[in-house]
N, C-alpha and C positions, 0 to 999 in steps of 0.2 A: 593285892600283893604284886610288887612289880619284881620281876626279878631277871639279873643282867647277868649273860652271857659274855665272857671273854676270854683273852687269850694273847699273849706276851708279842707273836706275830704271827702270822698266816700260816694255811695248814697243817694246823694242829687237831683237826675236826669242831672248832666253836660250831659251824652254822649244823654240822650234821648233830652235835649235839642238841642246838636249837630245836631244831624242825622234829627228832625223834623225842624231845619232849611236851614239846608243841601237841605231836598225835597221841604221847601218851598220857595227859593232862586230865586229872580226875575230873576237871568242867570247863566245858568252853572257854577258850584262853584266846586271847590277843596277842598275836606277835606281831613283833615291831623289829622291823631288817633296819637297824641303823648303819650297816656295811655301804654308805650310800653310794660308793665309788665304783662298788662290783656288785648290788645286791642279787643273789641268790635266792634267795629262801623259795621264791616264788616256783623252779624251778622241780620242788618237791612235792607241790600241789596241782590236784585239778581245780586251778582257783578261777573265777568270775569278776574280771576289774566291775566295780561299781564307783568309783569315783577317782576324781584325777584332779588335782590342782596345782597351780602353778606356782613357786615360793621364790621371791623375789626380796633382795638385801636393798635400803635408799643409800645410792652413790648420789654424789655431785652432778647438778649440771650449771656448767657455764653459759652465764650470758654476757658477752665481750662488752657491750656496750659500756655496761656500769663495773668493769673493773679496774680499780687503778692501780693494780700489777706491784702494791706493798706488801706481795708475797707472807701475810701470816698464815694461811691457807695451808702452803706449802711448808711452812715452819712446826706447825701442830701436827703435821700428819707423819705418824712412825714408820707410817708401811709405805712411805714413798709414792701415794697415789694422787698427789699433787705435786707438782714442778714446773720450774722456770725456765723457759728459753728466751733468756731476754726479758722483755716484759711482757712478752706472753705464756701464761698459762696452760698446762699440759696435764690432762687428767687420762688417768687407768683407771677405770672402775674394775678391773681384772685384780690389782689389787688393793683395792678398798674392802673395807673391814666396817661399813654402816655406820660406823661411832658418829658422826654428824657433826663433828668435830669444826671443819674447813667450813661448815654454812655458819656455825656459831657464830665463829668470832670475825667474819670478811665484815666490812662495818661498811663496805657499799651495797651489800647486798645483793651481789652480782652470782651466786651461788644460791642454788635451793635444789631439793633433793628430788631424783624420780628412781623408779623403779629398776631396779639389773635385775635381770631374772637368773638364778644361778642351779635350778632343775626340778624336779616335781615331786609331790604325794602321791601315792595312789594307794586305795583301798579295797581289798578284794576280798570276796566269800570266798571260803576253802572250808564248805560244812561246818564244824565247831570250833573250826578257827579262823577268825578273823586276821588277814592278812594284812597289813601296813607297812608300806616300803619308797623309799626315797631314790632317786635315781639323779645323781648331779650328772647336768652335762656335762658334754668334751669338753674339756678345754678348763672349766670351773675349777680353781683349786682350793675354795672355801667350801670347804663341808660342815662345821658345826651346827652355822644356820638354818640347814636342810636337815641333819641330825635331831635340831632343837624341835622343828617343823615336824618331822615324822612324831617325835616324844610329845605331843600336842594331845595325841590320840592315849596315851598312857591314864588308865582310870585305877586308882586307888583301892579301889575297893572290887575292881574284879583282876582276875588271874590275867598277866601280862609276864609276857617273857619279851626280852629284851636283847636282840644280837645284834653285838658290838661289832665296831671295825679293830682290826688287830693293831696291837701295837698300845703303848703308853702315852702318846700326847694327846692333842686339844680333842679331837675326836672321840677318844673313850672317855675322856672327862665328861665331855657334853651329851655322849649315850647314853653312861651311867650315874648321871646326876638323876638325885629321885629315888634309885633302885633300892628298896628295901636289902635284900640279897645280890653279891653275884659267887658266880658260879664261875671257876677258872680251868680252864680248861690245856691240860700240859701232856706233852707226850714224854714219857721215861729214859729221855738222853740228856747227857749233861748241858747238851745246847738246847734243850726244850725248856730245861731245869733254872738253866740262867734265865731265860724269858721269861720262865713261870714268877722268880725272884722281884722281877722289877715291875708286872702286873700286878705282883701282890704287895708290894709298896707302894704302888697308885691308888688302890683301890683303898691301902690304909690312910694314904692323905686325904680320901676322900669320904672317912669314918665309915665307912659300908662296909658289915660283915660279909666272910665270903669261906668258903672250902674250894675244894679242890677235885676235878675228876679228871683220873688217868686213863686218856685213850690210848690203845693201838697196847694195853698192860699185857705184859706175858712175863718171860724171864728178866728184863730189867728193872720189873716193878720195883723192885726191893729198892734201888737207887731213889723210886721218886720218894716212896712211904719213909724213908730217911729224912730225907730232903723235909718232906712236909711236916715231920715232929718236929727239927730242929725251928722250923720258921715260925711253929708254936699254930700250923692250918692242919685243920679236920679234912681225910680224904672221905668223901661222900659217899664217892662209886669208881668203880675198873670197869670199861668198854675193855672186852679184850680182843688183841690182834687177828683179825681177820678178812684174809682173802674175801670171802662170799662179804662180809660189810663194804669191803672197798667197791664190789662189784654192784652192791645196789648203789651205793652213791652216786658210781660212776652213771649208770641207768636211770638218776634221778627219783629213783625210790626211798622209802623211807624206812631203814632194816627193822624196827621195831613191829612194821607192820605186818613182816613177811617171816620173820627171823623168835620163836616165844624166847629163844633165852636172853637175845638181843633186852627183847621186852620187858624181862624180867631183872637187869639191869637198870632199865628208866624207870619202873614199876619203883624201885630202890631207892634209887635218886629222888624220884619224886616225895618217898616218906621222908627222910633227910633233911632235904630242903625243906618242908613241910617244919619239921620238928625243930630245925636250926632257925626258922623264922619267928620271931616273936608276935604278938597281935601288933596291928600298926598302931590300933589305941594307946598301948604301953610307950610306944616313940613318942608320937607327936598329940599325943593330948586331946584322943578324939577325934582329930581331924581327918573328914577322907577325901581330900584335897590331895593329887599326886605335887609333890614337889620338883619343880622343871628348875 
């Protein structure tokens, strides 16, 4: 069962909801930090890196010799990572997008692809939870690929949670492609309420059932529980507003572990989800192959 955490834009608590389900997980569970521009998660474990790899997209390379500067190269590529000054050739692999496009169709041949490296995997023990997290370098502004890269490690048929990067484009697409479930995560203001709106329209172009949990719930819950009938989504669970939660955060602690009512909260959650999820059998016809 893979199931995706997200959230319309940042600071809404996605990752602290991750990480506190994460430890409250009826059995060993995989998390997977697909936040890969800022990952966190690691910061709520006393985790053990065990493995590191390097994830690298095929950009262009030019060999001047054999090119005779009939610019189709530069003609097929959308993202402007080929161009002409003159008759020579000027490539950004900064932003190249892998499509292979520009080696296809150069009919001298003067083009063929190497390696850009754009940031890493790393996989670490944190007791019964295994930890996976992607980390794009400075400067990288293609993340799906690294996304895609971390979602590698996603197994079907054991408990995976999945923390998304905030926001509705390509990045939570490529998080939560696969996820059986997500889980949306909104705070109770009407600007929380509008982001909560357009995640859960992403999520439905992307046929993945999902509910709904309200952090930081106190007196304006009544606004989201509104919200959430009319858009025809199940509220799962209430985190409710608390000082002492903001302060373990802050501390890199995990409230469910220090906090019982906290835990009794995720304890919730986790039936819910549990109960909201179908067997994967019923979906996909048997198969316990994660869909990337």
């Amino acid at each position: 069962m893979i199931i995706g955490i997200a959230s319309g834009k940042g600071g809404t608590g996605k990752t602290t909801v991750a990480v506190n389900l994460a430890w409250c997980a009826p059995q060993p569970v995989l998390l997977l930090d697909c936040d890969v521009e800022e990952p966190n998660c690691h910061l709520f474990f006393d985790s053990k890196l065990q493995h590191c790899e390097r994830v690298c997209i095929p950009v262009p390379a030019l060999d001047a010799s054999k090119c005779n500067a009939c610019g189709l190269c530069s003609r097929i590529c959308e993202f402007h990572a080929v161009a002409f000054m003159g008759q020579t050739p000027l490539l950004f692999p900064e932003l190249c997008h892998g499509c292979g496009g520009c080696t296809l169709v150069c009919p001298a041949g003067a083009l063929k692809e190497v390696g850009f490296e754009i940031g890493v995997v790393e996989v670490s023990d944190a007791g019964s939870c295994t930890l996976v997290q992607g980390r794009l370098h400075v400067g990288k502004a293609l993340s799906p690929p690294l996304i895609r890269a971390v979602k590698h490690f996603a197994v079907a048929d054991h408990l995976t949670i999945v923390d998304s990067p905030p926001g509705t484009a390509c990045p939570l697409s490529a998080a939560l492609s696969g996820c059986d479930y997500a889980v949306l995560v909104a705070e109770p203001t009407r600007f929380g309420l509008n982001d909560l709106g357009l995640v859960l329209e992403s999520v439905r172009q992307l046929g993945i059932p999902a509910g709904v949990v309200i952090n930081r719930a106190g007196e304006r819950s009544d606004l989201a529980r509104v919200f959430c009938r009319e858009k025809g989504v199940r509220v799962l669970a209430e985190i409710p507003e608390s000082e002492r939660v903001a302060r373990e955060c802050a501390r890199g602690r995990i409230a469910a572990q220090t906090m019982p009512e906290i835990r009794r909260s995720f304890d919730e959650l986790w039936a819910a989800v549990l109960a909201a999820v179908p067997p994967r059998a019923a979906r996909t016809g048997g198969s316990n192959h994660a869909r990337q």
